[in-house]
C-alpha positions in Angstrom: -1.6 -3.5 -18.7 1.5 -1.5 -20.3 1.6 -4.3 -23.1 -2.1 -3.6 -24.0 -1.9 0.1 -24.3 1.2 -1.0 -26.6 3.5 1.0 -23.8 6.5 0.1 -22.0 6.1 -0.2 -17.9 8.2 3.0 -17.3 6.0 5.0 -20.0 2.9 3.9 -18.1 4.1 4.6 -14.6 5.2 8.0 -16.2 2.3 9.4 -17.5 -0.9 9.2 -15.6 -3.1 10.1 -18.6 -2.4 6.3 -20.0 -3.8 5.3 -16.7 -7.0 6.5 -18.1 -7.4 4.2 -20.7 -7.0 1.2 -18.4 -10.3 -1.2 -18.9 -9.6 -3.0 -15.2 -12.3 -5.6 -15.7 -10.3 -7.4 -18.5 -7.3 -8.1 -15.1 -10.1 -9.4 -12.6 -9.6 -12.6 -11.8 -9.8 -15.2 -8.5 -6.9 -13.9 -7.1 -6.7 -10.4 -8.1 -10.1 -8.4 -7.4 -11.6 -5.3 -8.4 -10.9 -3.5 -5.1 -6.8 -4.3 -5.9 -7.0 -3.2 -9.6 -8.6 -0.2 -8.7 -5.5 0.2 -6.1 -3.2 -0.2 -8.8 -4.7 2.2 -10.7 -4.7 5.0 -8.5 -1.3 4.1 -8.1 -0.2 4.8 -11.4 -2.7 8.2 -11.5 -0.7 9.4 -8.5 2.7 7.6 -7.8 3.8 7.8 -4.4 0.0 7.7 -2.8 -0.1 5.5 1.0 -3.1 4.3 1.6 -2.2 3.5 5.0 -4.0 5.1 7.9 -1.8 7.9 9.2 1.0 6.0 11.1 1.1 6.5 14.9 4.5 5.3 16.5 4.5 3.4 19.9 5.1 5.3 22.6 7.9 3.5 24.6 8.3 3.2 28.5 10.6 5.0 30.3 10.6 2.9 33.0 10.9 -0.7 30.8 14.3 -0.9 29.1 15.7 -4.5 29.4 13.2 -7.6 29.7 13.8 -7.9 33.4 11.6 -4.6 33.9 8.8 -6.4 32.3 6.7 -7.6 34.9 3.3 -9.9 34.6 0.0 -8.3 33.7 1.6 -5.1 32.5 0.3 -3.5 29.2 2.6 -1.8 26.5 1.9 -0.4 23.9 3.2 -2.5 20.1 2.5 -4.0 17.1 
């Protein structure tokens, strides 16, 4: 994308105005879809951007701290 606009990588990522002159349907292709361009692109308009749901952190046991106080059919909370 950066070689098209005749930019370098770091000029691109720097200035989220090139961004705007990114035609995304020339990068679609089997393995890379409209949905992830258009990811990449926001990207570059706002560096930094998470587009992860807000993270929610387990919520840990009190009474479970070695796997010995694990005991079958309990539920905890994970990933």
């Amino acid at each position: 994308m950066a070689a098209d606009l005749s930019v370098s990588l770091p000029d691109l990522a720097a200035d989220p105005s090139l961004a705007t002159r990114i035609n995304l349907s020339r990068y679609v292709t089997e393995a890379v879809g409209l949905p992830t361009l258009r990811d990449i692109l926001e990207e570059l308009k706002k560096p930094g951007r998470d587009p992860r749901r807000e993270f929610e952190a387990a919520a840990f046991r009190d009474d479970v701290r070695e796997i010995s106080d694990l005991k079958e059919g309990m539920v905890l909370q994970g990933w």
